[in-house]
Each structure stands twice: as C-alpha cells, then as structure tokens.
ChimeraX commands (.cxc) that place a marker at each C-alpha (Angstrom):
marker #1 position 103.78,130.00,1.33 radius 0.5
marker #1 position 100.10,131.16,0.59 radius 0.5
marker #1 position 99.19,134.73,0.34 radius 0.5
marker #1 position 96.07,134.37,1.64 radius 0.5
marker #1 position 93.67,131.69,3.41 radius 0.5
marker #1 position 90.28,131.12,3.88 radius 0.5
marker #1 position 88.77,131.43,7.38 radius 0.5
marker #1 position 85.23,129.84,7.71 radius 0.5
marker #1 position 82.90,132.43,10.25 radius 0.5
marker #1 position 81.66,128.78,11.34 radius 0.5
marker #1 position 84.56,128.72,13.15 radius 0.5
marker #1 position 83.80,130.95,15.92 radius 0.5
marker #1 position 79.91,129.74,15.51 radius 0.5
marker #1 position 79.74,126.19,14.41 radius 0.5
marker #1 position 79.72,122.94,16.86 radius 0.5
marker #1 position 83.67,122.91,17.02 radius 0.5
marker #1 position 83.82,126.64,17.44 radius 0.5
marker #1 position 81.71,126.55,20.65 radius 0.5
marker #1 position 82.98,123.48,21.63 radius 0.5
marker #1 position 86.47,125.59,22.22 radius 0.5
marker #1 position 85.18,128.68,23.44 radius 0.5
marker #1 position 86.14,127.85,27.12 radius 0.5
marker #1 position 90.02,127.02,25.78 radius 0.5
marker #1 position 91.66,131.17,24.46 radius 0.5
marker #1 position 94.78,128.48,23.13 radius 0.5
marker #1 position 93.04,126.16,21.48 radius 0.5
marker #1 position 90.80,128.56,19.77 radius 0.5
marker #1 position 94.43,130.53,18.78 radius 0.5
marker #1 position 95.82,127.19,17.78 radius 0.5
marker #1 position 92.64,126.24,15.19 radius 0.5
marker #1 position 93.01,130.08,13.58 radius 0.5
marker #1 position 96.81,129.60,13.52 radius 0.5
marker #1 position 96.07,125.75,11.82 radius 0.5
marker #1 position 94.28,127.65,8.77 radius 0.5
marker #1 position 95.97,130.59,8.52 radius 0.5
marker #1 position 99.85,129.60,9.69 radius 0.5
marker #1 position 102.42,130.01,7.15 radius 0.5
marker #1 position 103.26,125.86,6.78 radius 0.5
marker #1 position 99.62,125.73,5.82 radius 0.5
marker #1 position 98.49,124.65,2.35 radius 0.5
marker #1 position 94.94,124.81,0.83 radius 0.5
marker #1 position 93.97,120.70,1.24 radius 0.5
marker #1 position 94.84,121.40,4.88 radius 0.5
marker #1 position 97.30,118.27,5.34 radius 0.5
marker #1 position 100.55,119.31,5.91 radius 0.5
marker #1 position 104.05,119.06,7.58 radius 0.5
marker #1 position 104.23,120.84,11.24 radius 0.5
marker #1 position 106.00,119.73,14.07 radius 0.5
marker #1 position 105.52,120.81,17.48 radius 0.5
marker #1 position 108.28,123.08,17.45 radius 0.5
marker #1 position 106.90,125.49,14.54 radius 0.5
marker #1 position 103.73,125.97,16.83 radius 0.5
marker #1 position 105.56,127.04,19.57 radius 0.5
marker #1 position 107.92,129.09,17.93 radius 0.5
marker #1 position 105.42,130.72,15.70 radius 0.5
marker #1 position 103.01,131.55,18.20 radius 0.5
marker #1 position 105.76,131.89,21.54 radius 0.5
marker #1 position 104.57,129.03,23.29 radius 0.5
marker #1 position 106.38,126.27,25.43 radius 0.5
marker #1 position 105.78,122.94,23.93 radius 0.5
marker #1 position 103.87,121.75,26.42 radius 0.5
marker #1 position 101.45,124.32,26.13 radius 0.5
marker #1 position 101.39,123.90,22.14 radius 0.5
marker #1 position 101.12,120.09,22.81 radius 0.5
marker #1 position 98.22,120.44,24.79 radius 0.5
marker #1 position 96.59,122.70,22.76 radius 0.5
marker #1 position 97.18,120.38,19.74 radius 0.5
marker #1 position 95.21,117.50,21.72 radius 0.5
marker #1 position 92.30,119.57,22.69 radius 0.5
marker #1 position 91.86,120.64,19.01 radius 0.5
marker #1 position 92.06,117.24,17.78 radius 0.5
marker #1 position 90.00,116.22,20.41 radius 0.5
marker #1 position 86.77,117.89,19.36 radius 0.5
marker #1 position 87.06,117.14,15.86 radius 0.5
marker #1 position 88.79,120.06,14.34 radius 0.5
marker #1 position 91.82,118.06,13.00 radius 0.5
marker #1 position 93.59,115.18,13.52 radius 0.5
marker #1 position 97.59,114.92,14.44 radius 0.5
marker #1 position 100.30,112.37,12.94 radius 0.5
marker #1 position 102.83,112.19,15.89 radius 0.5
marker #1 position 105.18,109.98,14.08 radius 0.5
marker #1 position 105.47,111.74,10.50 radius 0.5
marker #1 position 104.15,115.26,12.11 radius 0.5
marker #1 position 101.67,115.84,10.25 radius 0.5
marker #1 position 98.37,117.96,10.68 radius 0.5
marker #1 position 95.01,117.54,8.81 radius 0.5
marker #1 position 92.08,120.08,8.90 radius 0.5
marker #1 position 89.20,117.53,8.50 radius 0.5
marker #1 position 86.98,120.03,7.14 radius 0.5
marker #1 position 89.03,122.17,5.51 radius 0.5
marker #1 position 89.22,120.96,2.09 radius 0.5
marker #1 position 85.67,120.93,1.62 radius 0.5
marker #1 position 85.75,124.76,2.54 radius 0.5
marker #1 position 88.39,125.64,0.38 radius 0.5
marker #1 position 86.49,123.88,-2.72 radius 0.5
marker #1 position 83.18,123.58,-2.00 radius 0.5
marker #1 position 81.21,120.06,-1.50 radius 0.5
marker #1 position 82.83,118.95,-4.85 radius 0.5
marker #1 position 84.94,119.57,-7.97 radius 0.5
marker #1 position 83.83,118.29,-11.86 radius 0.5
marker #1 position 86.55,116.88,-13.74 radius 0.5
marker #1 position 88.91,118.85,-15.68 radius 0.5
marker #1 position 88.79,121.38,-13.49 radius 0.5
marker #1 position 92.57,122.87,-13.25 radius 0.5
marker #1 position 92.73,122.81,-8.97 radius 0.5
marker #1 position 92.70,118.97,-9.29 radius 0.5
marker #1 position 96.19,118.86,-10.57 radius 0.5
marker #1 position 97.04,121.16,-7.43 radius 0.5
marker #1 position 95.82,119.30,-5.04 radius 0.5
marker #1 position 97.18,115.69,-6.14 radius 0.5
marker #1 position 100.53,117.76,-6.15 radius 0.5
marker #1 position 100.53,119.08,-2.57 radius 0.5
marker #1 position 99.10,115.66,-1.67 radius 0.5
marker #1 position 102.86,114.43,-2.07 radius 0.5
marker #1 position 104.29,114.90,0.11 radius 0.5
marker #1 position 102.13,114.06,2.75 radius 0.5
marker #1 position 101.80,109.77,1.63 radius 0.5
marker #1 position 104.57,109.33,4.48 radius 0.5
marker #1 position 101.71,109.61,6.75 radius 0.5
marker #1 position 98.24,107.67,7.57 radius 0.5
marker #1 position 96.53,110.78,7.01 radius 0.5
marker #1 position 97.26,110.80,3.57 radius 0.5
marker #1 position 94.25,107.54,3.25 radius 0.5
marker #1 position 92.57,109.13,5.13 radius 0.5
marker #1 position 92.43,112.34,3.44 radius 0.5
marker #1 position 91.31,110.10,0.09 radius 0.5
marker #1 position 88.98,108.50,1.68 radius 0.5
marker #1 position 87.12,111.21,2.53 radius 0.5
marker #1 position 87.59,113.52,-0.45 radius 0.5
marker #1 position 88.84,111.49,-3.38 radius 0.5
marker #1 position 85.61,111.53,-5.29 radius 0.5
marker #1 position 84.09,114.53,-4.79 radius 0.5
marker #1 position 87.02,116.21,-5.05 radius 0.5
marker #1 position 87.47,114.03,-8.44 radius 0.5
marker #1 position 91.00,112.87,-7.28 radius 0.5
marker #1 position 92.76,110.06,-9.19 radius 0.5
marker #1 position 92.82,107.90,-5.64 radius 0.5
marker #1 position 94.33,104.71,-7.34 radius 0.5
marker #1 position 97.43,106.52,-9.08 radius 0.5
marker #1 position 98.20,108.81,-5.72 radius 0.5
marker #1 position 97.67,105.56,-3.77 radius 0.5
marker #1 position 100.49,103.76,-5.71 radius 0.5
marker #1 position 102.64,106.47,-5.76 radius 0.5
marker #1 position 102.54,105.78,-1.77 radius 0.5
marker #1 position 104.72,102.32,-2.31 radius 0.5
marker #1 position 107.77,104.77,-3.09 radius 0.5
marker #1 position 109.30,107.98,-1.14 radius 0.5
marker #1 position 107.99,111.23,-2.72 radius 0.5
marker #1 position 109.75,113.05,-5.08 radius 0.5
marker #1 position 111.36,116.66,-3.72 radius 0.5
marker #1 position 109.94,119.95,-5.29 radius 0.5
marker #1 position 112.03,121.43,-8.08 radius 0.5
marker #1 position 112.74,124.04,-5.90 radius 0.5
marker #1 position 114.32,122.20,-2.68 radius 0.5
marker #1 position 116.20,119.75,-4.97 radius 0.5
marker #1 position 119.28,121.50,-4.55 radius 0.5
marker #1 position 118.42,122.65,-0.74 radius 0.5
marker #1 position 117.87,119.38,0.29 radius 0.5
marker #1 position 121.02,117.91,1.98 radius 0.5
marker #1 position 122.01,114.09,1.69 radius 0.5
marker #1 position 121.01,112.28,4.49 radius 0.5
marker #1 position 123.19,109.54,6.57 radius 0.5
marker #1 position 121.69,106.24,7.61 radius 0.5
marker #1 position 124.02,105.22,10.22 radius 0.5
marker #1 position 122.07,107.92,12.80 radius 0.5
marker #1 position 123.61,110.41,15.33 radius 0.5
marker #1 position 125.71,110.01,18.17 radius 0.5
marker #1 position 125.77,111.88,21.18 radius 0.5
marker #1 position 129.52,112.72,21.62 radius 0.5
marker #1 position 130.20,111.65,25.39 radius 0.5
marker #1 position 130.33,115.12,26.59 radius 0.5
marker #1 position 127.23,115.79,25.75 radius 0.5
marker #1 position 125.44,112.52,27.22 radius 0.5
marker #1 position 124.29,113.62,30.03 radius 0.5
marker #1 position 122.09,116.12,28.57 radius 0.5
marker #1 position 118.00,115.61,27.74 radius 0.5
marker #1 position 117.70,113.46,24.88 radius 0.5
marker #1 position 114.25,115.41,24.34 radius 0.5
marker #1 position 115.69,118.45,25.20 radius 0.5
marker #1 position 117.99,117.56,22.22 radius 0.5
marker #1 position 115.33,116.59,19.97 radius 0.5
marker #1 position 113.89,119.61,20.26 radius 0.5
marker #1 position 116.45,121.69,19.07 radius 0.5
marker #1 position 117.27,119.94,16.18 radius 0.5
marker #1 position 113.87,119.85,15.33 radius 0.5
marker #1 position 113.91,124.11,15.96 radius 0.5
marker #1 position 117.17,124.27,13.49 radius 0.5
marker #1 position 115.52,122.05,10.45 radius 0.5
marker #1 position 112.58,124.46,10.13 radius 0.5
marker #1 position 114.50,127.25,9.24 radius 0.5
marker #1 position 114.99,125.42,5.96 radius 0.5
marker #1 position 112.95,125.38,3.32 radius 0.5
marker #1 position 112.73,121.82,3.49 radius 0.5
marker #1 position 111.70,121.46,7.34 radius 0.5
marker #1 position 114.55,118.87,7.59 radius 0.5
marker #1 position 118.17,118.60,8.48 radius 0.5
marker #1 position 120.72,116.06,7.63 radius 0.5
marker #1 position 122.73,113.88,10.27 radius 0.5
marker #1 position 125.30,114.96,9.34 radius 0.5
marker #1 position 124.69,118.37,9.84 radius 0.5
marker #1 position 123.03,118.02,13.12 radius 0.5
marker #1 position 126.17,115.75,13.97 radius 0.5
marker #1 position 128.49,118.55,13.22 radius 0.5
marker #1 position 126.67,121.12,15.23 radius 0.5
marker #1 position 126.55,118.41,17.91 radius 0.5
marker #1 position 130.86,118.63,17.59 radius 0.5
marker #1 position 130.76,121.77,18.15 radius 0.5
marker #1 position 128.68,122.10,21.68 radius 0.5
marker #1 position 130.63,119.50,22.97 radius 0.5
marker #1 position 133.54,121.38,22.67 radius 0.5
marker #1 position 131.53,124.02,25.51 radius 0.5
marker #1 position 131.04,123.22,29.51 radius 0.5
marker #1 position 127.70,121.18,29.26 radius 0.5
marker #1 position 126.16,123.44,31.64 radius 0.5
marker #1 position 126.30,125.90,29.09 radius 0.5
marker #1 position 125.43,123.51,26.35 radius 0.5
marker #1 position 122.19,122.86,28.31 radius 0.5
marker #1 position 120.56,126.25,28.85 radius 0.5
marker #1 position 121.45,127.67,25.68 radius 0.5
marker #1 position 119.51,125.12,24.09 radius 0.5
marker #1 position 116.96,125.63,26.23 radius 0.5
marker #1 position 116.47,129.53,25.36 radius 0.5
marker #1 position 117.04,128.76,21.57 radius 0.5
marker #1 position 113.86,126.44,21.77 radius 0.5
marker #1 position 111.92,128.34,24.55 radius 0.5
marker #1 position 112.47,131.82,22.66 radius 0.5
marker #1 position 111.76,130.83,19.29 radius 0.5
marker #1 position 115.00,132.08,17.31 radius 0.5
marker #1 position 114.30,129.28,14.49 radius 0.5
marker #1 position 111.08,131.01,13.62 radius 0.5
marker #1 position 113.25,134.28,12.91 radius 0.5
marker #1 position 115.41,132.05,10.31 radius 0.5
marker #1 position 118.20,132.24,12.95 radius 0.5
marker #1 position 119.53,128.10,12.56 radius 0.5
marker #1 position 122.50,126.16,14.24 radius 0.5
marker #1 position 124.86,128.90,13.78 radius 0.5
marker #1 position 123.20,131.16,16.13 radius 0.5
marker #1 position 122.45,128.02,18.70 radius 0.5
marker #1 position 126.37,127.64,18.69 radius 0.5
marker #1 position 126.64,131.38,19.32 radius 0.5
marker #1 position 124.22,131.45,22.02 radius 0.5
marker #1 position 126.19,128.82,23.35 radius 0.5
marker #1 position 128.96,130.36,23.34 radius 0.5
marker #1 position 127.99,132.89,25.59 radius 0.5
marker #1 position 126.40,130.98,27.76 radius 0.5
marker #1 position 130.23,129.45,28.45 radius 0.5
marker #1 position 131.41,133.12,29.45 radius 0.5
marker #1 position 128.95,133.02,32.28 radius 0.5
marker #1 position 129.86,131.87,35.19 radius 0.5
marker #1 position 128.88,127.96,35.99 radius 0.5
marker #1 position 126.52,126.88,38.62 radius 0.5
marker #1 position 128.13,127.04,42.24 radius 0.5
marker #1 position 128.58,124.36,44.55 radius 0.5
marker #1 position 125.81,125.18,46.62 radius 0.5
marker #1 position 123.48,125.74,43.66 radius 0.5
marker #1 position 120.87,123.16,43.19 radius 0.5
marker #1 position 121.52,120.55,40.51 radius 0.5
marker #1 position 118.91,119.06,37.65 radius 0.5
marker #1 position 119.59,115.83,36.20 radius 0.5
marker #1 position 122.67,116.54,33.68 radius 0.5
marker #1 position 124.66,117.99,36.56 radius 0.5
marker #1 position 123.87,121.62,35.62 radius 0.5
marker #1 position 120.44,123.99,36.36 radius 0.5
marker #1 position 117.44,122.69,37.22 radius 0.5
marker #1 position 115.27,121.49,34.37 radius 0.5
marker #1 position 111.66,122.02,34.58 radius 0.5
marker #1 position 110.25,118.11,34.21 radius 0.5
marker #1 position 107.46,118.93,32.04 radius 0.5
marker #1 position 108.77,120.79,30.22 radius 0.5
marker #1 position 110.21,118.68,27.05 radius 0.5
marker #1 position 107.92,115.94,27.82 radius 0.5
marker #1 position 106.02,116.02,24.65 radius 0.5
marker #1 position 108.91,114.95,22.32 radius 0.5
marker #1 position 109.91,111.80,21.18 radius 0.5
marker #1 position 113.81,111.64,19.51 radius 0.5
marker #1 position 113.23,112.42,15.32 radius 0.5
marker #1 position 114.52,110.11,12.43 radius 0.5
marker #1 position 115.11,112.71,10.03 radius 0.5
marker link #1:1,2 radius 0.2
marker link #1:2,3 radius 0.2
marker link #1:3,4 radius 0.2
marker link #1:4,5 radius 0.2
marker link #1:5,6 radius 0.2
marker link #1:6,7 radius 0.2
marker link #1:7,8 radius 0.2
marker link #1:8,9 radius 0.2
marker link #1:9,10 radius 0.2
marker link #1:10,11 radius 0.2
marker link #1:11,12 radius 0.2
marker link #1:12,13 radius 0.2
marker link #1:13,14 radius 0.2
marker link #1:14,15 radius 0.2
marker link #1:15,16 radius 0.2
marker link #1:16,17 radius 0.2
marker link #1:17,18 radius 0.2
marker link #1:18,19 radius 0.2
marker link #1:19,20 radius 0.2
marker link #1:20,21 radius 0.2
marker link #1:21,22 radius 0.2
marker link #1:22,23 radius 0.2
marker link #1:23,24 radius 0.2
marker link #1:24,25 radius 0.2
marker link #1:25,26 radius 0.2
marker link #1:26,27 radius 0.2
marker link #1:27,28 radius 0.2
marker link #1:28,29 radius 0.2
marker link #1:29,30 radius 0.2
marker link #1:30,31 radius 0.2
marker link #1:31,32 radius 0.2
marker link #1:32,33 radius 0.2
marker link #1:33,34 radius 0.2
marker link #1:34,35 radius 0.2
marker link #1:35,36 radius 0.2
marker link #1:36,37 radius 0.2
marker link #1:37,38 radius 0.2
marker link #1:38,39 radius 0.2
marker link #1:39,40 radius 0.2
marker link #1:40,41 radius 0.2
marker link #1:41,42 radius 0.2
marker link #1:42,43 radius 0.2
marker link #1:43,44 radius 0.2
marker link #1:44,45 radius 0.2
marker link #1:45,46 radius 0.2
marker link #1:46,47 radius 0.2
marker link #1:47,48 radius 0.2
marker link #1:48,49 radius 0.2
marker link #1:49,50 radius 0.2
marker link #1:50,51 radius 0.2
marker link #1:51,52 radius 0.2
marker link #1:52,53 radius 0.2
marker link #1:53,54 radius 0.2
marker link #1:54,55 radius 0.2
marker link #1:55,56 radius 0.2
marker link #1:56,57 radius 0.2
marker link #1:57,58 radius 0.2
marker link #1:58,59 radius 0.2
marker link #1:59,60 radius 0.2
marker link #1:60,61 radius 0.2
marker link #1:61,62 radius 0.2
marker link #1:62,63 radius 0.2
marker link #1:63,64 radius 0.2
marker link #1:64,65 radius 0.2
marker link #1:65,66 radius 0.2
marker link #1:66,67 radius 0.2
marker link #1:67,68 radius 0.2
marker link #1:68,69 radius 0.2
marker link #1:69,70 radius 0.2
marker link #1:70,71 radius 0.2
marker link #1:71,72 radius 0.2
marker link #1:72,73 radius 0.2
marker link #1:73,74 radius 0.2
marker link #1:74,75 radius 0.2
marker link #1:75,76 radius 0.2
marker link #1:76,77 radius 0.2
marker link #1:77,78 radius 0.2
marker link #1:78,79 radius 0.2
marker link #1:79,80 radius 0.2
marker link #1:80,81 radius 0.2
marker link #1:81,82 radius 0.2
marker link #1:82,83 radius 0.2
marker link #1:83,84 radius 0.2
marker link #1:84,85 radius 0.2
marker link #1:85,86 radius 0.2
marker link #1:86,87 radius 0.2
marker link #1:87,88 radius 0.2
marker link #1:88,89 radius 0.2
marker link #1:89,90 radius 0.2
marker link #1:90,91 radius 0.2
marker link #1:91,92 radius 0.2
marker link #1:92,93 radius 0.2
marker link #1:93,94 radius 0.2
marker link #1:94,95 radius 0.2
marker link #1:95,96 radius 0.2
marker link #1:96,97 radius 0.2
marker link #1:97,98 radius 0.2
marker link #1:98,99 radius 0.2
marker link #1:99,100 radius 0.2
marker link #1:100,101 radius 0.2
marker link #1:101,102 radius 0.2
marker link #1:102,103 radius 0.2
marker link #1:103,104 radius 0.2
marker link #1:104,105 radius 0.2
marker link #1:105,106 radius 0.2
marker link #1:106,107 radius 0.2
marker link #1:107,108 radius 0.2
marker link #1:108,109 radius 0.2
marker link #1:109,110 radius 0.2
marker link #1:110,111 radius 0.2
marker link #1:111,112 radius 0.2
marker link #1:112,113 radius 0.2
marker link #1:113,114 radius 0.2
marker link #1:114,115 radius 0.2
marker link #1:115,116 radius 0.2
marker link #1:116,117 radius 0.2
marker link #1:117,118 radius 0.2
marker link #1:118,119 radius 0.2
marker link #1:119,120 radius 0.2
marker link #1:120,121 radius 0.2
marker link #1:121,122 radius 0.2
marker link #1:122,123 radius 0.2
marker link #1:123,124 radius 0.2
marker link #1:124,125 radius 0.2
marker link #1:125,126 radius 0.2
marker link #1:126,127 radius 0.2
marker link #1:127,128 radius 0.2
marker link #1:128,129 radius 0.2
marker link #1:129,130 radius 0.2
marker link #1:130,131 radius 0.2
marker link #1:131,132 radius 0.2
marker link #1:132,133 radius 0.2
marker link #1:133,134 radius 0.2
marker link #1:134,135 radius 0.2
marker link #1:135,136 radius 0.2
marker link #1:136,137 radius 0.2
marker link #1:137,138 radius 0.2
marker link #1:138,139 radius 0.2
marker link #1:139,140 radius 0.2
marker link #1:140,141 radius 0.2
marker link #1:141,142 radius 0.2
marker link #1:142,143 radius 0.2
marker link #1:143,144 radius 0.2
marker link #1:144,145 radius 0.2
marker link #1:145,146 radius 0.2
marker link #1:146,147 radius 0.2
marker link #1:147,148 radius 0.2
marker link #1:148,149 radius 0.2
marker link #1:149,150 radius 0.2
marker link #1:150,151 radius 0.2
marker link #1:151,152 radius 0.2
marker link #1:152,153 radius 0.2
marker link #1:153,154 radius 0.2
marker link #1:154,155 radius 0.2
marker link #1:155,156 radius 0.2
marker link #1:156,157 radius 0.2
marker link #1:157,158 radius 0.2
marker link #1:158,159 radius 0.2
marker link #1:159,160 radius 0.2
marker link #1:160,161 radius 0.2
marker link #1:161,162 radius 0.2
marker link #1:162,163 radius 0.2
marker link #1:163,164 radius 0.2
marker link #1:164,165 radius 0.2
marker link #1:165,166 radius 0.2
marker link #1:166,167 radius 0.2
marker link #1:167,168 radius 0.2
marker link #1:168,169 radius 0.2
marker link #1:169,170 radius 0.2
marker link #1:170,171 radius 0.2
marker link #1:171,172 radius 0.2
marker link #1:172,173 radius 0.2
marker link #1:173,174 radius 0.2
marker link #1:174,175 radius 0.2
marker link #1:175,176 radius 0.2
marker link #1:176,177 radius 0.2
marker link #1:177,178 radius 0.2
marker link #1:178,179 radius 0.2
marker link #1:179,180 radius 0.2
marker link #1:180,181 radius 0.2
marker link #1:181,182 radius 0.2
marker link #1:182,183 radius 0.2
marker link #1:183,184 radius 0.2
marker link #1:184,185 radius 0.2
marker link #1:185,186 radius 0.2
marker link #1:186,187 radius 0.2
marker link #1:187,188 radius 0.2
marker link #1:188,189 radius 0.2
marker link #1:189,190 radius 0.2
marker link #1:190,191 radius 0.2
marker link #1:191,192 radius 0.2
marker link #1:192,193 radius 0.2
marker link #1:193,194 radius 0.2
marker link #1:194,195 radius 0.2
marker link #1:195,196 radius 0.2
marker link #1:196,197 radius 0.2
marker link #1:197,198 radius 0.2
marker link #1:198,199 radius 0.2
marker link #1:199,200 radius 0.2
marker link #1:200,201 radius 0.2
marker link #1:201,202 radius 0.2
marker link #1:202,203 radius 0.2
marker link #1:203,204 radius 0.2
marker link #1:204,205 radius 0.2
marker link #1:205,206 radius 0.2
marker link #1:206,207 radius 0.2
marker link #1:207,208 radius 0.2
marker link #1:208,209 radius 0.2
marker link #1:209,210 radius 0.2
marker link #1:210,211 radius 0.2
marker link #1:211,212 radius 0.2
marker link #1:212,213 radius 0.2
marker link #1:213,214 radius 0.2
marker link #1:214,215 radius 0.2
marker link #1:215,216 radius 0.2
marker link #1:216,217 radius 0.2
marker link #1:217,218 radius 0.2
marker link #1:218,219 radius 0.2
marker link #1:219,220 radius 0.2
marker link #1:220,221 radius 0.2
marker link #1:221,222 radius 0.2
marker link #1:222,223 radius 0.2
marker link #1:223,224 radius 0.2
marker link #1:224,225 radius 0.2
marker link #1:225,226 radius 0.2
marker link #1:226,227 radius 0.2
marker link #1:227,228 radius 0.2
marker link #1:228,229 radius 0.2
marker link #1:229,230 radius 0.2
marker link #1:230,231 radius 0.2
marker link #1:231,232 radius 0.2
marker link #1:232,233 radius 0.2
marker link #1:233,234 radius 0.2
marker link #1:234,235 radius 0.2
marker link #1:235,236 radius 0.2
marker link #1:236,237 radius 0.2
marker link #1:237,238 radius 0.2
marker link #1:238,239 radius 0.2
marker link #1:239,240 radius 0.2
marker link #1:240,241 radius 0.2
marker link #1:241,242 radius 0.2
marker link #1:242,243 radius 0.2
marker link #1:243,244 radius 0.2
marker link #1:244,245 radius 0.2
marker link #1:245,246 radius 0.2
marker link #1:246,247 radius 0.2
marker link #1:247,248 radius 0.2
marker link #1:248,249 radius 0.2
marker link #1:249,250 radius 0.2
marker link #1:250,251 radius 0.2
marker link #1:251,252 radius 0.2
marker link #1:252,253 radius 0.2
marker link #1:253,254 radius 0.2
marker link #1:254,255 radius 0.2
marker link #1:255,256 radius 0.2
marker link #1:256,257 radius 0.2
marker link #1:257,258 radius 0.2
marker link #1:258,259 radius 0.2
marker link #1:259,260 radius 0.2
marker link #1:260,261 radius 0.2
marker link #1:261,262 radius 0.2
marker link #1:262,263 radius 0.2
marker link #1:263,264 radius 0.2
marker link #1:264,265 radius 0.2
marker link #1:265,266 radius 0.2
marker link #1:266,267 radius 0.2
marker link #1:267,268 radius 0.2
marker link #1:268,269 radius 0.2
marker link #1:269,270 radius 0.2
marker link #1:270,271 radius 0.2
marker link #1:271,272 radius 0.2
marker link #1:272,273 radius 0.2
marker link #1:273,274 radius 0.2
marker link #1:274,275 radius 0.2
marker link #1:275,276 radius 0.2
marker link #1:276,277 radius 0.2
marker link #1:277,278 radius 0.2
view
C-alpha cells in the first residue's frame, strides 16, 4: 500500500470534475479511486465491488452505480469480468506527459503492470502510454500469453486453488447465489492477495450449512452490508456472526417470507453481482 497519492486540483475544476458536481457519490468515488488503499501509481488495478462498499460503507448498489457514472464521463473505465479499474488519466499525472529511457520508475511500472494482463485494460493501458512512458510494450505484451507470476511476498499467502468449482451443499441452495457471491468476494479481500481458494470458501460453505438457513441468510447479509472484511475480520467472523444469528429466534409463521423461505430480501439489492471464478 502507498503512503501517499497524488490528487490533481483539476479534479474538482477540470471537464470531468464539473461534469460530477451534481453526483456527492460519484465525486467521493473518483477521490476514493486515487487515493484508496488498493490503488497503485499507473492507476490500473484490482478492486471489486465489494472493497468500494466496504471501504467507503456503501450498499453495492449504490457503489455500482457510482462506478458507472464515473466511468461514464470519462474518469475511468471498469473491467467487470477480471475487476479491474483504470484511471485513464492518471498515469500521465503521476509522471508527467512522458518518461526518457533509463529512467528507474520504468522498471516500476512494467512491474505493477503484472498483474493486471488478465484484463483488456492492460492493452489498453499500452496503448495509450507505452511510448511516452518508454514502456517495453512488446515484452509486457508476451508476457500476457502466460498467467502472471505472484509477488515474492504473497507466494507463500497464496492458497492452491481447485478446478473442479464450488458446490452449494443442499442446505444452503435456496439461498441468493449473488448474495453468496458477495460474501465470498467480502472474505478474499481481507487477504493480501484479494483472492480465496475453493477450497476454502467450500469449507466455510460446510460450516453454514450446518446453521438454520434463515440464519445463514441474514448474517451474510450484515457481514457484506456492514463492511467487517474491510476491518480484516474474514470467514471466521462470518461463521460467528452466523452463529448468533441461529440463537435468535426464526421468522414466525405469520411473518412475511423472501424467496429462500426466510426474511424478506431487498431485490435490488445484490443485483450488481455476477457469481466469481476465483
């Protein structure tokens, strides 16, 4: 994480900053782009949904929408599949309008640009600012063809991965698939690596089961909607909330039912998320 981050004064005055001047969130969201901790200094980087509305206590929807009205004028541009975010501007005000060779941030840059070839934003990025940024576009290019190499420092953090997917023990089936989503998404960024196994989301997924789904449903709910995960508080703490919730007494009859047979869900609320493959 970076100490520090530059913050154009454009961006209150230039054509993007008035264009959002009528939107409070949206102007929040484009400080919060430059500034948030997930942030790096090309301004391409990993952040899912979730981290927005955890690190700024948002619903999703509300982060979601936010997200589309920045991208919409021009500030950045969004990666739904790989979840990535690029600051289309950003890198030219971190470095200037260009960079000679030799000069040592080159090396910097080609290394945060990594991780990001998963996405299309990654050619785009070159496009834009592999000359004048002096950027060896060919060799970054071909390192695309294969998955990127983990930093030094998550090799050991990183936890091996299962192809054959996650199942949704039967107990649990009736619940929001997006509603699941989003939780596992909430519990992988308390890791270093923004990712969590299948098997480890699998496990947790044992252990709800094994609690009434009611109770299964809303704690997931306040995990997500109260943004525990940005507080480093992971699955464990999901399971405990759970837990509690099961002391509580279930719905009654009388009570009015949502569409896993427990409380009502609200219909937008998890509308924005499709189901991960991480």
């Amino acid at each position: 994480m970076r100490n520090y981050s530059k913050v154009s004064p454009k961006l209150w005055t230039g054509t993007v900053g008035k264009a959002l001047r009528s939107d409070p969130e949206a102007q929040a969201l484009a400080v919060y782009l430059v500034t948030c901790p997930h942030s790096n200094m090309v301004g391409l980087y990993h952040l899912p949904v979730a981290y927005v509305a955890a690190d700024l206590g948002w619903q999703l929807e509300g982060a979601s929408k936010a997200l589309a009205r920045v991208c919409e004028v021009g500030f950045a541009r969004y990666d739904d599949e790989h979840e990535r975010v690029w600051i289309v501007e950003h890198a030219r005000h971190e470095f200037g309008d260009e960079l000679k060779a030799g000069d040592n941030r080159i090396q910097g840059i080609a290394k945060q640009l990594e991780d990001q070839r998963v996405s299309g934003l990654f050619g785009e990025f070159l496009d834009r600012y592999g000359e004048p940024l002096n950027l060896d576009t060919e060799g970054l290019a071909r390192g695309s063809e294969a998955p990127p190499k983990p930093l030094r420092s998550q090799e050991q953090e990183q936890e091996p991965e299962q192809e054959a997917g996650v199942e949704i023990p039967d107990a649990l089936a009736s619940l929001s698939v997006t509603l699941l989503d989003a939780a596992r998404q909430a519990c992988a960024s308390t890791r270093t690596t923004g990712r969590m196994a299948d098997s480890v989301w699998q496990g947790t997924l044992a252990k709800l089961a094994q609690y009434p789904v009611h109770a299964v449903r809303d704690g997931l709910t306040v995990y997500v909607d109260k943004g525990y995960c940005a507080d480093g508080k992971d699955e464990k703490y999901l399971v405990g909330i759970v837990r509690g919730k099961a002391k509580e007494p279930p719905p009654t009859a009388g009570a009015q039912k949502g569409p896993d047979d427990s409380v009502n869900l609200d219909p937008n609320k998890y509308t924005t998320w499709e189901p991960a493959n991480v």
